[in-house]
C-alpha positions in Angstrom: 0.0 0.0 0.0 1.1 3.5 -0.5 1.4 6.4 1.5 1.6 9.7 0.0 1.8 13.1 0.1 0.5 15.4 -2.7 1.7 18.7 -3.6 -1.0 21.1 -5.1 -1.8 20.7 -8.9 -1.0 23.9 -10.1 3.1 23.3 -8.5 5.7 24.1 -11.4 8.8 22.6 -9.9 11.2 24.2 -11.8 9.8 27.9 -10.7 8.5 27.3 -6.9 11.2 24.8 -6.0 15.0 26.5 -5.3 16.1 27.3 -8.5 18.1 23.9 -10.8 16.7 21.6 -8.0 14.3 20.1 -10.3 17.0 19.0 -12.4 19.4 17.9 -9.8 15.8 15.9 -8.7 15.0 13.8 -11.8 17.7 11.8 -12.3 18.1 10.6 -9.0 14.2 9.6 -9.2 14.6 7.8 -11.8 17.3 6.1 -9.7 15.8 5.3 -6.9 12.2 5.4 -7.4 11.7 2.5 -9.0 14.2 0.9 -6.1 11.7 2.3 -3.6 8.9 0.6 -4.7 10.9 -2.8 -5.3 11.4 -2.4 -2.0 7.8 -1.5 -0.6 6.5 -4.8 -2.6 9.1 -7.2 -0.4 8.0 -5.9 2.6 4.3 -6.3 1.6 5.3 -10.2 1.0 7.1 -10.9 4.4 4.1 -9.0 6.3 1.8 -11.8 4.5 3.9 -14.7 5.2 4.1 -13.9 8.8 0.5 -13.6 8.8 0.2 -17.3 7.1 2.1 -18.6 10.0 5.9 -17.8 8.9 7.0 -14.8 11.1 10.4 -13.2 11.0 13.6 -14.8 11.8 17.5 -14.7 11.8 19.1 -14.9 8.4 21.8 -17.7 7.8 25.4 -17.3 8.7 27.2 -14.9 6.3 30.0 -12.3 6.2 28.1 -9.5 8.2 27.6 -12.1 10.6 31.3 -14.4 10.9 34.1 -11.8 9.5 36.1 -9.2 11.5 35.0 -5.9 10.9 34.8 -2.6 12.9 33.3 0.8 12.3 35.4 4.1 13.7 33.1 6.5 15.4 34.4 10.2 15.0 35.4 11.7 18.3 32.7 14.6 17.4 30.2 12.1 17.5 31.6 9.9 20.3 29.1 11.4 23.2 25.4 10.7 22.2 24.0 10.0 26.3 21.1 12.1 25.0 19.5 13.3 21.2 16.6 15.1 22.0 13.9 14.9 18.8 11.1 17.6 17.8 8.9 18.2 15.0 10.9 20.2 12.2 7.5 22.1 11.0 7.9 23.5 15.0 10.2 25.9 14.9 10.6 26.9 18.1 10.6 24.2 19.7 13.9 23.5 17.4 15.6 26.5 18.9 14.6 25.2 22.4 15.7 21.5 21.6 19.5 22.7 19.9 20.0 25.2 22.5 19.3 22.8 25.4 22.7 21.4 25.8 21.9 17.9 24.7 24.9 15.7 23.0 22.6 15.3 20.1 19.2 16.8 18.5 17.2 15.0 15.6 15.2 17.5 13.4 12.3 15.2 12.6 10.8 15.3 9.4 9.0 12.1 9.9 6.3 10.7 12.6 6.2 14.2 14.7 5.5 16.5 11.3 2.4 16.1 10.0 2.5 14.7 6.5 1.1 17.4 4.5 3.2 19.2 1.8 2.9 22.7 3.6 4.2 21.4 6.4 6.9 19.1 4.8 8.5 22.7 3.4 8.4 24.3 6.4 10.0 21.8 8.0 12.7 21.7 5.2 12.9 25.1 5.8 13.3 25.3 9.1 16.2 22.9 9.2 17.9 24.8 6.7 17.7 27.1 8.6 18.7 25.8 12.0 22.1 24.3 9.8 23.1 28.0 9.3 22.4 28.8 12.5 19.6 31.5 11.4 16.5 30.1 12.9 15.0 32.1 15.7 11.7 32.5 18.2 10.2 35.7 19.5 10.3 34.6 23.6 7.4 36.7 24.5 7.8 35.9 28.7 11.5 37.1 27.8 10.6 39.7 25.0 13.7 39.0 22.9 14.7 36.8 20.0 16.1 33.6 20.3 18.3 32.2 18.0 19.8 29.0 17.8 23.3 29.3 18.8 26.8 27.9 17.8 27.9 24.4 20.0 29.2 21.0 20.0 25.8 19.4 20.0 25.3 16.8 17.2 22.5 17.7 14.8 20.9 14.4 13.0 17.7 15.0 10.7 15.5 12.2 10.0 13.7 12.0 7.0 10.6 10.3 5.8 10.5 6.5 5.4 11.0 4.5 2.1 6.9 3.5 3.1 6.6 6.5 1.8 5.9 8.3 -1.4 5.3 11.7 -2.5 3.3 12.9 -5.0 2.7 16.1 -7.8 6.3 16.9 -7.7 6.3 15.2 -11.0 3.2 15.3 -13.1 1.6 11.9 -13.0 4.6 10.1 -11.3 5.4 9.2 -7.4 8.7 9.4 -6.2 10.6 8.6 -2.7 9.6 11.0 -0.2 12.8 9.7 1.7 14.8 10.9 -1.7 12.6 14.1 -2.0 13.5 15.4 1.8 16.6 14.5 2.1 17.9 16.1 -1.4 16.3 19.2 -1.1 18.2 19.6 1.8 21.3 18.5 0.5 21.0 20.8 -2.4 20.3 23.7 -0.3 23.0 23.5 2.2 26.9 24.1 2.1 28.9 20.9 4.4 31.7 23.3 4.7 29.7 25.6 7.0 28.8 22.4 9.0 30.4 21.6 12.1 30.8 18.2 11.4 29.7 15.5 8.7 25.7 15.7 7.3 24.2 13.7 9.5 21.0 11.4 8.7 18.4 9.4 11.0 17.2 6.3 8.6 13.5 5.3 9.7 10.9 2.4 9.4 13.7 0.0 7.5 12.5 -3.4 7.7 15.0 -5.5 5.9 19.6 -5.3 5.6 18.7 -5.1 2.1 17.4 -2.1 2.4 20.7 -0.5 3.4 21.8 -1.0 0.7 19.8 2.2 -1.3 20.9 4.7 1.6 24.2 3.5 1.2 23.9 4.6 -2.3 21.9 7.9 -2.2 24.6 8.9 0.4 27.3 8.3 -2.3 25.6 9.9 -4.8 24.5 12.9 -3.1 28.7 12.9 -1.8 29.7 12.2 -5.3 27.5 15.4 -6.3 29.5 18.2 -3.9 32.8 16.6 -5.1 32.9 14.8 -1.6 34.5 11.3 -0.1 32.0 9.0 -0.2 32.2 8.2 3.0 31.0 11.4 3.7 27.5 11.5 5.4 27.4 9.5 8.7 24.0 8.1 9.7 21.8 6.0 12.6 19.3 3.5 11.9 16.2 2.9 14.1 15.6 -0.2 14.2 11.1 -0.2 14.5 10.0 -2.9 12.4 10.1 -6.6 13.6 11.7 -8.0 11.0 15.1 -5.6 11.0 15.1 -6.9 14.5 16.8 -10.2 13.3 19.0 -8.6 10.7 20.8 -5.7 12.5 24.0 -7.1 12.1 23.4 -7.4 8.3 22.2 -3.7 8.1 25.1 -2.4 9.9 27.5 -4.3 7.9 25.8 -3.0 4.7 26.3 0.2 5.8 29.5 0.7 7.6 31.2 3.2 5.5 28.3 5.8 6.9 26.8 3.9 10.1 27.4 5.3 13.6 24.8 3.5 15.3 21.2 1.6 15.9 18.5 2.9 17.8 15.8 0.6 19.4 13.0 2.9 18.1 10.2 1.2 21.3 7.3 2.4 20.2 7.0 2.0 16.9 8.7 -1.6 17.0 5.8 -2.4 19.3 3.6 -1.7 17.0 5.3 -3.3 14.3 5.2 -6.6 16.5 1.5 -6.3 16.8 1.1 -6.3 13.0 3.4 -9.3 12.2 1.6 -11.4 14.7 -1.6 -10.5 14.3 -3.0 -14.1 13.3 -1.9 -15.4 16.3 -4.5 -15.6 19.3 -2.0 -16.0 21.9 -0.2 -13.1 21.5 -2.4 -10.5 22.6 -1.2 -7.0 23.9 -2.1 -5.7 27.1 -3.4 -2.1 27.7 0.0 -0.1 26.5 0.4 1.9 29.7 0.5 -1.3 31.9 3.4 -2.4 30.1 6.4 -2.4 32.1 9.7 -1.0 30.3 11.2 -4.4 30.7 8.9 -6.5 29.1 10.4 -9.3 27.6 10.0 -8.8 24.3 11.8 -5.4 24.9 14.2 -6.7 27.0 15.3 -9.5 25.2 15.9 -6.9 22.3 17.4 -4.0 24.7 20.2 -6.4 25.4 20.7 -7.9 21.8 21.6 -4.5 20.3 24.2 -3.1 22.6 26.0 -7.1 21.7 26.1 -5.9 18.0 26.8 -2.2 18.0 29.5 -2.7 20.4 31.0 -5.6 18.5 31.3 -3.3 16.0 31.9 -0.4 17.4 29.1 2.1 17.2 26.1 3.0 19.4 23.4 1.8 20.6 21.0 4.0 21.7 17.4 3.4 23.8 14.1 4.8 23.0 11.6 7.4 23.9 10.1 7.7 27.3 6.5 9.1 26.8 5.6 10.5 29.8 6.8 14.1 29.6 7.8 16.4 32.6 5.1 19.7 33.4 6.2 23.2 34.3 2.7 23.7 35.2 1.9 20.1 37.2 4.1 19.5 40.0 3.0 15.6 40.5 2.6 15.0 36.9 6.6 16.3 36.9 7.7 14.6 39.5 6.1 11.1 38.3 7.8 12.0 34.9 11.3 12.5 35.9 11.2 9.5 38.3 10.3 7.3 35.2 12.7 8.8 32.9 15.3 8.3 35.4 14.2 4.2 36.1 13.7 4.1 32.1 17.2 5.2 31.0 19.3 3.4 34.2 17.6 0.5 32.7 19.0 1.0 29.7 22.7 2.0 30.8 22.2 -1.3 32.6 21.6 -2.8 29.3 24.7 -1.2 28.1 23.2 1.2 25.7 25.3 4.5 25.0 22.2 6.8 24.9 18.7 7.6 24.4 15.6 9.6 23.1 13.9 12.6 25.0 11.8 15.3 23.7 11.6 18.0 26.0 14.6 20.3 27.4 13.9 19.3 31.2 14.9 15.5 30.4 18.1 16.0 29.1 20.2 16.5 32.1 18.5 13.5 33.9 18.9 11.0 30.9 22.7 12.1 30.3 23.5 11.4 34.0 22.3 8.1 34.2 24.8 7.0 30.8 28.4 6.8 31.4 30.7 9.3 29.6 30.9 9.3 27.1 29.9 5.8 25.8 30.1 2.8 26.5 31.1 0.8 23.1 34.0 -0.3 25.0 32.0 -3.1 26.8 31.4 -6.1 24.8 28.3 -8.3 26.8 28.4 -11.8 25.9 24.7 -13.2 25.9 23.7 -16.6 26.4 22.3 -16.9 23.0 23.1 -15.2 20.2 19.9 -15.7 18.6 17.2 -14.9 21.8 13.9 -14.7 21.6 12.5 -11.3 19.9 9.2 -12.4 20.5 8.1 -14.0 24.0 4.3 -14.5 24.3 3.4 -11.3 26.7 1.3 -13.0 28.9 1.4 -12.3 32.7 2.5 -8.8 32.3 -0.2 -5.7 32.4 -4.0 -5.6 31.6 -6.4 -6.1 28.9 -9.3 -4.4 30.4 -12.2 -2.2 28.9 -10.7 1.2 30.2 -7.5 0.6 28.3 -9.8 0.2 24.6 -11.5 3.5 25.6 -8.3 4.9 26.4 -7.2 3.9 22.9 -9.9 5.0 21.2 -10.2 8.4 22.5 -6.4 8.6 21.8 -6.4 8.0 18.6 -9.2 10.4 17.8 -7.3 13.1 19.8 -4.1 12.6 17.4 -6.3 12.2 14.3 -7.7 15.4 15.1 -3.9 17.0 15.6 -2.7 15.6 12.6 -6.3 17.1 10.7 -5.0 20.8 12.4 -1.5 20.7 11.4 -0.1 18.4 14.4 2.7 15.5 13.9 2.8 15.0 17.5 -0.1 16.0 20.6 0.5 16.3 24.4 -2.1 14.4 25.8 -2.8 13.6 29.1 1.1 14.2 29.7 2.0 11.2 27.2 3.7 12.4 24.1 1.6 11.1 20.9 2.7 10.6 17.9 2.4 8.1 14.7 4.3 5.7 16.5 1.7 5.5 19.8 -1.5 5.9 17.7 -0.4 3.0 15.3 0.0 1.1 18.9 -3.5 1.9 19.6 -4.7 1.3 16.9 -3.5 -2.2 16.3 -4.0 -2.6 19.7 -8.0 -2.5 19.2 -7.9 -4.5 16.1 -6.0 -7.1 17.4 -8.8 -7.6 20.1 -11.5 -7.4 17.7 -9.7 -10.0 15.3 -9.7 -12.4 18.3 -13.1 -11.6 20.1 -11.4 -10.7 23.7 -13.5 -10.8 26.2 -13.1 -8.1 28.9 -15.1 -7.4 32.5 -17.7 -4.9 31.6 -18.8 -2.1 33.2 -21.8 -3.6 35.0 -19.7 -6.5 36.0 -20.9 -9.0 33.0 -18.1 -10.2 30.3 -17.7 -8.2 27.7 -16.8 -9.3 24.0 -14.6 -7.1 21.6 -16.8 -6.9 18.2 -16.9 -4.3 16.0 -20.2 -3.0 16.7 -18.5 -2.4 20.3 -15.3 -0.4 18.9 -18.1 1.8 17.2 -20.0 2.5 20.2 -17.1 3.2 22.1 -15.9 5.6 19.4 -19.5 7.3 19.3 -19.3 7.5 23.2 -16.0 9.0 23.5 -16.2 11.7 20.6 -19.5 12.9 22.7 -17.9 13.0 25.7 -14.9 15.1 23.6 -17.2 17.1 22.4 -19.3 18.3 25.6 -15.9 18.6 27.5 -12.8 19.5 25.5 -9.7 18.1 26.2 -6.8 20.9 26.9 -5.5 20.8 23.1 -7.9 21.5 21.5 -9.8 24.8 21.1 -12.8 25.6 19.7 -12.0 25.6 15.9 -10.0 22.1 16.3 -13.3 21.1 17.8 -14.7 21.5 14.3 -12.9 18.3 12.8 -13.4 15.8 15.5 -16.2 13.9 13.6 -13.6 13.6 10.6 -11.0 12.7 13.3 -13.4 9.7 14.7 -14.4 8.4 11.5 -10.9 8.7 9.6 -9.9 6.9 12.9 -12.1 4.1 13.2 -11.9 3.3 9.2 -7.8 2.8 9.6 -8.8 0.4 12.1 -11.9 -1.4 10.2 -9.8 -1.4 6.5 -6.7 -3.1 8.2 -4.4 0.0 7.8 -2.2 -0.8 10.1 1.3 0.3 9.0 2.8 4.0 9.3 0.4 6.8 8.3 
């Protein structure tokens, strides 16, 4: 299935795009386009062979896997305890997140920018701007501009994902939206001027093979400025359940640009859900009774850090949700307390950094990481091949609350993404794609195996789908008599459209990134 993004009709690219970019555009399209979609159709076909009982697994033995080989990670790059990530469309929140002090900052193009053309420029735009050191906030409590300012922090942009394509650039054909961001950055920025190497954040890869075209477009867009091709240095998450079992492979395939894997949490989650879908027993509990070291996250947490370090790059942990409040004193304190258990856990799992989002996090997730790295430390597991995919059972909830909770999640980030919004604070959980394809999945995986839940009165209650519609008509007019903190009156307006868009991605089996 494809994703896209349309530009208006009327767009002439050669006139309202920078000026020769169209024709530094086409042939690279016609590169790696049609590689793109190659690419799309495999992953389509191991999707529906996990789902006819043949789920993911370790590839055979081979040179990635048996030979000698080490990666050298640049001394700029050697501290990463912390990259702090934002929506690139927000541009003061940018400022906030580069001027926080953070070893790292990834200008996010992807699942926290809404996936609408305006916004996709701005947020080009805005990272242009950030790279020259030119973009800038009016601080009205402070009444003074703010401007990002000159330091050692790391700056990584992430792209879309090769899932998806992008439309109208080119009259009547689709093209990479992964190759579309990326190169009109690359075309409108100078490296010399950088402080270190382009760096890029790969997303949503699900297979080694696919290193294989970044490894390429990085070369080619090096080749292009007269550069080594060596040049641009990247990280990979690692958020769908089949690149689980090929990391090593993907790292090998790119090690001439690699610096390290990150174990994107919420998205591989979700990924999980989809790939064993079919199978009755595996059955998620409500997300927010999941402890952080769940097995099936565990068992992962600890596999990375074995690879990267064997190699010699990072490995970095994920995202905590739960974001501190300036506003919320117990809602602040709870937050910084599980940030603090969330990233010891994964120093204890020998990862080298990990994901925040908000300014206040940073110096409690670099403290609990030893400087600057620890790559160092080579963990020997007991298997080299562990389970990625223990049964959850005995951990958390499946209860009634938790499928309203979903529901009225996912209407509430619908209804962002319908006004403009990549990512929604709700309820002091950051949402994004990655949470809302949770939920989502999360309520057709109950429907598609009729789990039965304690009602309300007491009685057993069976998940159907005439049950996920009442809940969704019961919690839009609850929404709409009392509305929530985010959204104002004239976001009020699309919340119908929210529900409905909503419950049809759950209804149609539309379970993957959108």
């Amino acid at each position: 299935m494809q994703y896209m993004n349309y530009a208006p009709t009327d767009l002439n690219p050669q006139k309202d795009l920078p000026e020769g970019f169209f024709d530094f555009l086409l042939p690279l399209h016609k590169q790696f386009t049609p590689w793109q979609q190659k690419l799309i159709s495999k992953r389509a076909e191991v999707l529906q062979a996990s789902h006819r009982g043949n789920p993911p697994n370790y590839l055979p033995p081979s040179e990635a896997t048996t030979s000698d080989w080490r990666i050298e990670v640049p001394d700029w790059c050697a501290d990463q305890r912390n990259q702090m990530t934002g929506p690139a469309d927000d541009g003061a929140l940018t400022v906030k997140l580069l001027n926080s002090g953070s070893p790292a900052v990834m200008i996010d193009l992807e699942d926290s920018t809404a996936n609408v053309w305006e916004n996709v420029l701005l947020a080009v735009r805005n990272t242009i701007a950030a790279y020259k050191y030119e973009l800038s906030y009016e601080d009205q409590k402070r009444g003074k501009k703010v401007t990002v300012q000159h330091s050692k922090t790391v700056t990584w942009v992430r792209p879309r994902g090769l899932h998806v394509s992008q439309g109208g650039v080119i009259k009547n054909e689709i093209m990479s939206a992964s190759l579309f961001d990326l190169a009109l950055i690359w075309y409108q920025i100078d490296p010399a001027r950088l402080p270190h190497n382009f760096c890029v954040y790969i997303p949503k890869s699900e297979s080694a093979e696919e290193a294989l075209w970044w490894r390429d477009l990085f070369e080619t867009f090096a080749k292009s400025k007269g550069l080594p091709k060596d040049y641009i240095k990247c990280m990979a998450l690692v958020e769908a359940h089949p690149l689980a079992y090929q990391m090593e492979e993907f790292l090998f395939n790119l090690r001439d640009h690699c610096l390290g894997l990150n174990l994107g949490r919420w998205d591989y989650m979700a990924s999980l859900i989809d790939f064993m879908i079919e199978d009755p027993n595996w059955i998620l509990p409500d997300r927010n009774t999941i402890p952080h070291d769940v097995a099936f996250f565990q068992n992962f947490r600890t596999l990375m850090p074995e690879i990267c370090h064997k190699h010699g790059v990072h490995a970095i942990g994920g995202m905590t949700a739960l974001y501190p409040s300036r506003t919320d004193a117990e809602l602040n304190e709870r937050a910084l307390k599980v940030l603090k258990q969330d990233k010891k856990n994964e120093a204890d799992c020998l990862m080298d950094g990990a994901w925040t989002g908000h300014p206040d996090q940073n110096e409690i997730a670099v403290a609990q990481f030893p400087y600057p790295n620890q790559i160092a430390k080579l963990p020997k597991l007991p298997n080299s091949h562990p389970d990625l995919r223990p049964i959850p059972r005995g951990v958390g909830a499946i209860t009634l609350a938790g499928t309203r909770a979903a529901v009225r999640t996912v209407i509430r980030y619908r209804n962002g993404v319908l006004n403009g919004k990549g990512a929604s604070l709700l309820d002091g959980y950051m949402e994004d794609l990655a949470t809302d394809r949770i939920y989502r999945l999360m309520i057709a995986q109950r429907v598609r195996h009729q789990v039965k839940v304690p009602a309300d009165d007491g009685k057993t209650l069976e998940h159907t789908p005439t049950l996920v519609t009442r809940l969704f008509d019961e919690e839009l007019a609850k929404m709409q008599l009392d509305l929530p903190a985010e959204i104002d009156g004239q976001a009020a307006a699309t919340l119908p459209e929210a529900r409905r868009i909503a419950e049809e991605l759950i209804v149609k089996g539309q379970h993957s990134p959108i």
